[in-house]
Z-matrix of the N, CA and C atoms (Angstrom, degrees):
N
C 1 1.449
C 2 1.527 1 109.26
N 3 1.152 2 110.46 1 148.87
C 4 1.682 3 108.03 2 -174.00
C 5 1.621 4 104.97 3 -98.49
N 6 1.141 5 90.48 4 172.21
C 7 1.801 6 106.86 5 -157.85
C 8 1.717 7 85.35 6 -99.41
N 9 1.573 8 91.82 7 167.19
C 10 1.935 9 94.60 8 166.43
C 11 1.383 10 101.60 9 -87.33
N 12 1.555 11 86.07 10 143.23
C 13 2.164 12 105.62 11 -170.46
C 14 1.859 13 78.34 12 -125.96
N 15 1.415 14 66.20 13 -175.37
C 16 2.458 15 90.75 14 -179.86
C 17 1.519 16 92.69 15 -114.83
N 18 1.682 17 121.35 16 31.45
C 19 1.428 18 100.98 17 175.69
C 20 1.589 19 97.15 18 -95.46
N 21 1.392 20 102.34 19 118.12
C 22 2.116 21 106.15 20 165.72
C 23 1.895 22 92.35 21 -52.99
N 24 1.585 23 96.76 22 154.31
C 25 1.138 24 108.48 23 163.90
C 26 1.796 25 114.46 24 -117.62
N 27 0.992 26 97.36 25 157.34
C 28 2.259 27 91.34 26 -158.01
C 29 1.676 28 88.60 27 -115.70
N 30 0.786 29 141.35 28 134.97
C 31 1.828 30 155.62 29 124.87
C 32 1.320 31 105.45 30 -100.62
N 33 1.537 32 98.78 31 155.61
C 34 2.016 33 110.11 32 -158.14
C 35 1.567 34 87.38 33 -157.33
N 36 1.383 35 130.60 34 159.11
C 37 1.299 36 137.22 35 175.49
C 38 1.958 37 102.46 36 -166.78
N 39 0.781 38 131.62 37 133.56
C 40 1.448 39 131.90 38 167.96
C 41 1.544 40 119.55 39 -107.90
N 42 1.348 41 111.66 40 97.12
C 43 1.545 42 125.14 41 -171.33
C 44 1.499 43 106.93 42 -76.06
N 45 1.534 44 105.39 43 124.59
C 46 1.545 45 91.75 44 -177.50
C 47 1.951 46 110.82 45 -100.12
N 48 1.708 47 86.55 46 96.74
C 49 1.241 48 99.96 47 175.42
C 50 1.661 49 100.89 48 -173.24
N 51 1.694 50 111.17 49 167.96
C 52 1.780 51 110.93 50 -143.76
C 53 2.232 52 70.38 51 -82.00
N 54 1.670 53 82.02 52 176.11
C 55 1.419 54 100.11 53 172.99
C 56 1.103 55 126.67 54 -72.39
N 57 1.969 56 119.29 55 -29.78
C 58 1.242 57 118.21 56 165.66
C 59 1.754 58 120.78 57 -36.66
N 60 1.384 59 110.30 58 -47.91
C 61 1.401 60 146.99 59 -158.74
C 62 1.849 61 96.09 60 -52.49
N 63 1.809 62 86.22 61 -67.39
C 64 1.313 63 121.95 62 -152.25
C 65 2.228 64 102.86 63 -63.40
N 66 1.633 65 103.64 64 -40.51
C 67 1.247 66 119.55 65 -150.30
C 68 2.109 67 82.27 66 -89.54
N 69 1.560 68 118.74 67 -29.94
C 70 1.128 69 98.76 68 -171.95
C 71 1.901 70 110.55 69 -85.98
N 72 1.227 71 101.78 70 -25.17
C 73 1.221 72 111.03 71 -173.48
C 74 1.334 73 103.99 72 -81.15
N 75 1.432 74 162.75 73 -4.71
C 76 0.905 75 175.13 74 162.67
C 77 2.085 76 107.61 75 -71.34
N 78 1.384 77 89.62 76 -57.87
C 79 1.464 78 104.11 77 -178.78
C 80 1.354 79 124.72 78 -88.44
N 81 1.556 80 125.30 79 -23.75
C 82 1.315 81 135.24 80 173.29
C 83 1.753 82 120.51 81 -67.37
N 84 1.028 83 88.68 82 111.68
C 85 2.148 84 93.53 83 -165.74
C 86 2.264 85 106.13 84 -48.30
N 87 1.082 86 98.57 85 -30.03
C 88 1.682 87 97.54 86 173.10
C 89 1.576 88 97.43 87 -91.80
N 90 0.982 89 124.19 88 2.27
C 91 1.813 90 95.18 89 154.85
C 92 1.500 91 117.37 90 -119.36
N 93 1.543 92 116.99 91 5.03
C 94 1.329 93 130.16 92 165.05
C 95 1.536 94 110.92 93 -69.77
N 96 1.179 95 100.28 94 -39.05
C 97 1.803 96 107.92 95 -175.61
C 98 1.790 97 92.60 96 -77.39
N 99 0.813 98 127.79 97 9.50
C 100 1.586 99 114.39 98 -163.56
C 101 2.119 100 95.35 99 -114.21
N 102 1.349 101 107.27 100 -31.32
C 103 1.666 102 116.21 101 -159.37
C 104 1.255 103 116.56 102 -119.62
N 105 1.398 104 107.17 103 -34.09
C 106 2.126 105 118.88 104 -177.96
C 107 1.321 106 85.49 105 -79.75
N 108 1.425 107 112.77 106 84.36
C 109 1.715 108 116.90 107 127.45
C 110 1.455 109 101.05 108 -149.38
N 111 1.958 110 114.68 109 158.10
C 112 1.091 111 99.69 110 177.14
C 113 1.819 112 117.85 111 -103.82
N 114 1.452 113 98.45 112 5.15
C 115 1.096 114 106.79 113 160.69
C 116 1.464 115 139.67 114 -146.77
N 117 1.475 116 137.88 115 157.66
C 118 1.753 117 107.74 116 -166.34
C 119 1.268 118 102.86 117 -73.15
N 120 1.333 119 142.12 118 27.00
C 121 1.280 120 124.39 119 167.77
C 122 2.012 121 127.60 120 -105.70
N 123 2.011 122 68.18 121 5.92
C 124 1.961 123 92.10 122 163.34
C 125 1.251 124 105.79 123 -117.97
N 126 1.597 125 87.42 124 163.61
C 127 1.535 126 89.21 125 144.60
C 128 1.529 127 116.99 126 -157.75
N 129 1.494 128 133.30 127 -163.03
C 130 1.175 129 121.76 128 162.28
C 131 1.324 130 125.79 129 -135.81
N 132 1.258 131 95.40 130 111.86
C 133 2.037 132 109.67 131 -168.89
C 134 1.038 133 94.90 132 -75.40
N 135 1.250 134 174.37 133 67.10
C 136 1.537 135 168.15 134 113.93
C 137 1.452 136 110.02 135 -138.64
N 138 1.493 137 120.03 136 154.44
C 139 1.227 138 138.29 137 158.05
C 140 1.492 139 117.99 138 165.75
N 141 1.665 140 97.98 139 114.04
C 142 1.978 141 105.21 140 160.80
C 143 1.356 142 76.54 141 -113.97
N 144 1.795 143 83.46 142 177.68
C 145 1.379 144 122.35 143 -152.49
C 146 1.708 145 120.59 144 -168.90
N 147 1.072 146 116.65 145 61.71
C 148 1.671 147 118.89 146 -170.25
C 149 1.686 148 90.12 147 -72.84
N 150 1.127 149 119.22 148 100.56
C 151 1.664 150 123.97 149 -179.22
C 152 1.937 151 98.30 150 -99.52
N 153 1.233 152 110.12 151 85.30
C 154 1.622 153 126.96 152 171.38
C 155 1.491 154 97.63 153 -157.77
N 156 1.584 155 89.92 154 150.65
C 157 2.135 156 91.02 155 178.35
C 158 1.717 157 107.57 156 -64.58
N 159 1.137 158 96.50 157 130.26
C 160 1.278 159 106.54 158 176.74
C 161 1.662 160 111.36 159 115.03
N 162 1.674 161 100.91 160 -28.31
C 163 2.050 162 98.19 161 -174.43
C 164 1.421 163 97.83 162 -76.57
N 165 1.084 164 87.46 163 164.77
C 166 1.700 165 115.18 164 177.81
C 167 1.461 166 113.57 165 -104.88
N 168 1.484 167 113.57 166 130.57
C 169 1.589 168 115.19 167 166.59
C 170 1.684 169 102.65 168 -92.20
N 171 1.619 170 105.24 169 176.18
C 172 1.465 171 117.50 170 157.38
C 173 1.523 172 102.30 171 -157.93
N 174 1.174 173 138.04 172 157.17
C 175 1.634 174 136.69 173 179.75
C 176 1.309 175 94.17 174 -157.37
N 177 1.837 176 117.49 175 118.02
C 178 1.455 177 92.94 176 173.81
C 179 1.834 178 111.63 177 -101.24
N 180 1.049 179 121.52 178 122.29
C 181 1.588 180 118.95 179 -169.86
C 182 2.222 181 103.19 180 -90.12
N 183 1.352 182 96.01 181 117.10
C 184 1.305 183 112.00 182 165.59
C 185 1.399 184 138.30 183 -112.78
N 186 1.084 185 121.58 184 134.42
C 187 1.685 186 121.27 185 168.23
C 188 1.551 187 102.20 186 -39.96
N 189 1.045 188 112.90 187 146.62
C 190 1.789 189 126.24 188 171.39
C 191 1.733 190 105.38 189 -69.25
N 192 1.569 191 108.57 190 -36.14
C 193 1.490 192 107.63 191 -165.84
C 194 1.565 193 86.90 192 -93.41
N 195 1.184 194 159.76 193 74.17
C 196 1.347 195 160.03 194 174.37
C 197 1.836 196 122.76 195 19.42
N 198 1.494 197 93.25 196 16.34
C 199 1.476 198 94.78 197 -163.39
C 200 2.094 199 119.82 198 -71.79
N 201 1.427 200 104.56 199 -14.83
C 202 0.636 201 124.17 200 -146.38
C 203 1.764 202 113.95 201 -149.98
N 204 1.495 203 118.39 202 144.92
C 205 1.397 204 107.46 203 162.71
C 206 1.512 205 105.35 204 166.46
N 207 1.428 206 121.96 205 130.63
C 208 1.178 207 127.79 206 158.10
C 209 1.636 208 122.32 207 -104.63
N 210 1.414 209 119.89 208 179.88
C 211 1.211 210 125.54 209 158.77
C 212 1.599 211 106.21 210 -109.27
N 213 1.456 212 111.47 211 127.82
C 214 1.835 213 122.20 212 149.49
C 215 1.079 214 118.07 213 -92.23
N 216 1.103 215 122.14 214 106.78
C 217 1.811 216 157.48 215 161.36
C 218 1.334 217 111.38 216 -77.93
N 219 1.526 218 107.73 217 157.89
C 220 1.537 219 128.23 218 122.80
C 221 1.448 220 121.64 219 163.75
N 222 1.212 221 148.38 220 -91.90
C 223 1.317 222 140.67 221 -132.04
C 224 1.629 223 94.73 222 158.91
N 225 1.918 224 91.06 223 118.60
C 226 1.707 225 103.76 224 161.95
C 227 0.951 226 110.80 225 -98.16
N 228 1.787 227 115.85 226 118.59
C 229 1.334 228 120.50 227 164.33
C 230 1.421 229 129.57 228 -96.17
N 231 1.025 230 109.18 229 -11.36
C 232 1.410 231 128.58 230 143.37
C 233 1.494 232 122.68 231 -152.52
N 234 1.452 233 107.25 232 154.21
C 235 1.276 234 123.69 233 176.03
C 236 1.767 235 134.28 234 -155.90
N 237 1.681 236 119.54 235 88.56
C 238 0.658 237 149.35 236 176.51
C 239 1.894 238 139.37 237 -51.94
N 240 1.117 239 110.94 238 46.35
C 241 1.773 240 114.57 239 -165.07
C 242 1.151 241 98.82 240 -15.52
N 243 1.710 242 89.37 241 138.83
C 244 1.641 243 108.07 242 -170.26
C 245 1.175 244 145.37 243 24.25
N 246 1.758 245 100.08 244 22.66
C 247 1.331 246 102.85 245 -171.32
C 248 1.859 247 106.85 246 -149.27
N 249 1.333 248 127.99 247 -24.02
C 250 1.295 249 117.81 248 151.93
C 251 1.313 250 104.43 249 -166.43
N 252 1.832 251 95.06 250 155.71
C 253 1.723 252 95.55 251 169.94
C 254 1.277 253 90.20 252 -125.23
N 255 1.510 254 110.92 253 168.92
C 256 1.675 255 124.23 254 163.86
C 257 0.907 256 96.37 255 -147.96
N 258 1.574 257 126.62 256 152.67
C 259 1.316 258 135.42 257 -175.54
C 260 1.978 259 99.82 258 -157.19
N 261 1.888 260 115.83 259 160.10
C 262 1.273 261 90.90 260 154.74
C 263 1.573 262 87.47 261 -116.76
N 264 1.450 263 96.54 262 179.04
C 265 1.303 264 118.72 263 -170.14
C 266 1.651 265 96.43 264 -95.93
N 267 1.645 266 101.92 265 146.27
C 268 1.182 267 121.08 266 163.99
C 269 2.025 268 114.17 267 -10.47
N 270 1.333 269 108.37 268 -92.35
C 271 1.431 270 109.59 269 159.13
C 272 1.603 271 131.08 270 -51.06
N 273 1.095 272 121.91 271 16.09
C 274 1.212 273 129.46 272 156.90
C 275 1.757 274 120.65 273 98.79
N 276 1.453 275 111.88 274 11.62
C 277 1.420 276 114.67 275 -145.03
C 278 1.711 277 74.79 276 -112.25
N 279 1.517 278 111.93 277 140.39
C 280 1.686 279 136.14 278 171.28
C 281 1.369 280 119.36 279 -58.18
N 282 1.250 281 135.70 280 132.88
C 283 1.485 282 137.01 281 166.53
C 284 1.223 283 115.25 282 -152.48
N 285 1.534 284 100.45 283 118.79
C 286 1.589 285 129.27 284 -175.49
C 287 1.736 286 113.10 285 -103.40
N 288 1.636 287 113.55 286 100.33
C 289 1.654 288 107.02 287 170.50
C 290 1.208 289 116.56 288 -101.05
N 291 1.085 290 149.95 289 113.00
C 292 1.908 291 173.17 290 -152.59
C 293 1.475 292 102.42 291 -117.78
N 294 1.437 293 108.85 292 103.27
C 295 1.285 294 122.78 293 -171.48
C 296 1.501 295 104.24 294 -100.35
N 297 1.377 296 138.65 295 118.95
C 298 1.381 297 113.39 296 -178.70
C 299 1.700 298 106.17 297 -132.38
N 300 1.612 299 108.74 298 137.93
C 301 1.321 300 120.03 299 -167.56
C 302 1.554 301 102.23 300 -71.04
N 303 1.528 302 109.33 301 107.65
C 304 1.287 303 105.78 302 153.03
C 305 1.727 304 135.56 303 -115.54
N 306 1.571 305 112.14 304 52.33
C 307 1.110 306 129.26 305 -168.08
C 308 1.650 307 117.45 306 61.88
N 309 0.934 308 118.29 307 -96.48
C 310 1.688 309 125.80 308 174.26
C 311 1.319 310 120.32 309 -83.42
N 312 1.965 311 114.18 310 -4.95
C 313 1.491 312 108.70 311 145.84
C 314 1.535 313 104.32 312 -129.63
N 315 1.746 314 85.57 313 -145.76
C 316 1.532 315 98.02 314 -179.71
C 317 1.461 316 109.56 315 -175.66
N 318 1.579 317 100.99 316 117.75
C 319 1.328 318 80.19 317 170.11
C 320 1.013 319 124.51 318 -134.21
N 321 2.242 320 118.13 319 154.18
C 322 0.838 321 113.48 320 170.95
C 323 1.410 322 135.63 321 -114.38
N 324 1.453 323 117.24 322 171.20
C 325 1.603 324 111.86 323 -161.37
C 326 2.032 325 79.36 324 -137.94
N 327 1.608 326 89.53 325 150.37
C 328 1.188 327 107.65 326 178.78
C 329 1.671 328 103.23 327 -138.83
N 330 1.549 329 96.84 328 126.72
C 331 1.797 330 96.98 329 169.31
C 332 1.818 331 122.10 330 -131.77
N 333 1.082 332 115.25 331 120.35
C 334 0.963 333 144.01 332 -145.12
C 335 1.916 334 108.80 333 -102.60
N 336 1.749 335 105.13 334 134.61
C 337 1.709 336 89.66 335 143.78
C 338 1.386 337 111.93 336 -82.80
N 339 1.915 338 103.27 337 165.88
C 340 1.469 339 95.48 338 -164.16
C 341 1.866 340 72.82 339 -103.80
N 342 1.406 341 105.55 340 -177.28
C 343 1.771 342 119.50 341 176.77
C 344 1.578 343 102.49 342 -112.85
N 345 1.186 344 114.88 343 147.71
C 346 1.111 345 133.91 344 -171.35
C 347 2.195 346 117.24 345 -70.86
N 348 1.094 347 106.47 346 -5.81
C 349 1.110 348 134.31 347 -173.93
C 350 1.959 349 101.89 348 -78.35
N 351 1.229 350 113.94 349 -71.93
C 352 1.613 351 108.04 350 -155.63
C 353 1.766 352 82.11 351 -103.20
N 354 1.554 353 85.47 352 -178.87
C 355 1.856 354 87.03 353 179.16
C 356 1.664 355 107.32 354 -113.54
N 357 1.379 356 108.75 355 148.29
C 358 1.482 357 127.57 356 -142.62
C 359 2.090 358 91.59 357 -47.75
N 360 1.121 359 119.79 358 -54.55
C 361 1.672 360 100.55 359 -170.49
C 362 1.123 361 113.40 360 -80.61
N 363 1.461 362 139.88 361 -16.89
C 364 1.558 363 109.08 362 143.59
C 365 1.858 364 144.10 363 -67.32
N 366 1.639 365 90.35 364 1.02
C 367 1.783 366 108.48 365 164.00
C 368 1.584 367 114.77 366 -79.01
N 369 1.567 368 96.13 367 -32.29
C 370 1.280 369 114.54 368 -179.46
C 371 1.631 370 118.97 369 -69.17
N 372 1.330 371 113.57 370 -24.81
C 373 1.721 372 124.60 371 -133.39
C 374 1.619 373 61.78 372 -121.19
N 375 1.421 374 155.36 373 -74.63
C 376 1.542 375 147.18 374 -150.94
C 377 1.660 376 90.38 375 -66.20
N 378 1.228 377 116.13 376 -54.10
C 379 1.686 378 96.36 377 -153.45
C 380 1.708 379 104.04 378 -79.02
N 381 1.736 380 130.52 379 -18.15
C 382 1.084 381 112.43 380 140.82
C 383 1.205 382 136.25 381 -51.31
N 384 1.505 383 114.01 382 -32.03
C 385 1.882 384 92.59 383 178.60
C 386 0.913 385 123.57 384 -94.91
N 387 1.587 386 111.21 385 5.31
C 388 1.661 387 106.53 386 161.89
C 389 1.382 388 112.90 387 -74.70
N 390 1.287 389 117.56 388 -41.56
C 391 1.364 390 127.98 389 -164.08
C 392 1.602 391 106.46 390 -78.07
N 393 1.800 392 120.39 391 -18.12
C 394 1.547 393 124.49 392 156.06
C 395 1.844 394 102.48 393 -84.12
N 396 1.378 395 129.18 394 -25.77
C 397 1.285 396 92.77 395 157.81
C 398 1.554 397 149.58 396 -89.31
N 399 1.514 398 104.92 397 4.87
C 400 1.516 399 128.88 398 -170.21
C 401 1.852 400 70.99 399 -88.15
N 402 0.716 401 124.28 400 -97.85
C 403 2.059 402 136.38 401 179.94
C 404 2.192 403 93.50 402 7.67
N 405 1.054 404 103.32 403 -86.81
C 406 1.335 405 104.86 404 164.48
C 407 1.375 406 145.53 405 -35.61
N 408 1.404 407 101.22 406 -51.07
C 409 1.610 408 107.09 407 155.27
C 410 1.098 409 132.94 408 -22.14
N 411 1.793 410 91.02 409 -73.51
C 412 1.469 411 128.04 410 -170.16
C 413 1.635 412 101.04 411 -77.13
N 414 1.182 413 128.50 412 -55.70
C 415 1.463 414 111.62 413 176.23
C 416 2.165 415 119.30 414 -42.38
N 417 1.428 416 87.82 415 -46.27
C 418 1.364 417 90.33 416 178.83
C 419 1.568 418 137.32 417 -86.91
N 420 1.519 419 97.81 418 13.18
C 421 1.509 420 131.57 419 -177.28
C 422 1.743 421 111.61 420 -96.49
């Protein structure tokens, strides 16, 4: 198992839909509950979201069968319309999302500290499939 390093980890997805689309559905607490899981055997019954430097998120992500459940938190340290957020997380670890206008899509890439807990491609392999199920959502929304 790997130790905690200072390597950010990067996931990227290109949603084919405009940024208006992309930046509200991303940030709107009823379409957060609809996409932040990384698998259908979660989901997430809660989420606000004051997305300005300084607001605070929370999302709490649960098992469907009740076995399980945390809250994802933290702190906007910056936040950029349609064009970037940064925040740190609750436990202190950095996250940068880079939204970029590509007419009839958009895509975004998110890079991350990883936590010292799981090993770096299964940190990698959850925060891609959230970020392939927000992609889906939103295309089919």
């Amino acid at each position: 198992m790997e130790t905690a390093n200072t390597t950010a980890i990067t996931v990227a997805a290109t949603v084919n839909a405009p940024i208006a689309k992309v930046w509200d559905y991303w940030n709107s607490p009823e379409h957060i509950t609809k996409w932040c899981q990384a698998s259908p055997d979660w989901h997430a019954p809660f989420a606000e979201n004051d997305p300005r430097t300084g607001g605070k998120f929370k999302t709490t992500m649960a098992a469907k069968d009740g076995s399980f459940s945390f809250d994802f938190g933290g702190t906007y340290s910056e936040v950029t319309d349609h064009q970037l957020i940064a925040y740190s997380m609750d436990d202190g670890r950095q996250v940068k999302v880079v939204f970029e206008d590509k007419g009839d899509s958009t895509k975004v890439t998110e890079t991350f500290d990883p936590e010292s807990q799981n090993p770096i491609e299964m940190q990698r392999g959850g925060w891609q499939a959230i970020l392939d199920s927000f992609k889906k959502y939103t295309e089919e929304n």
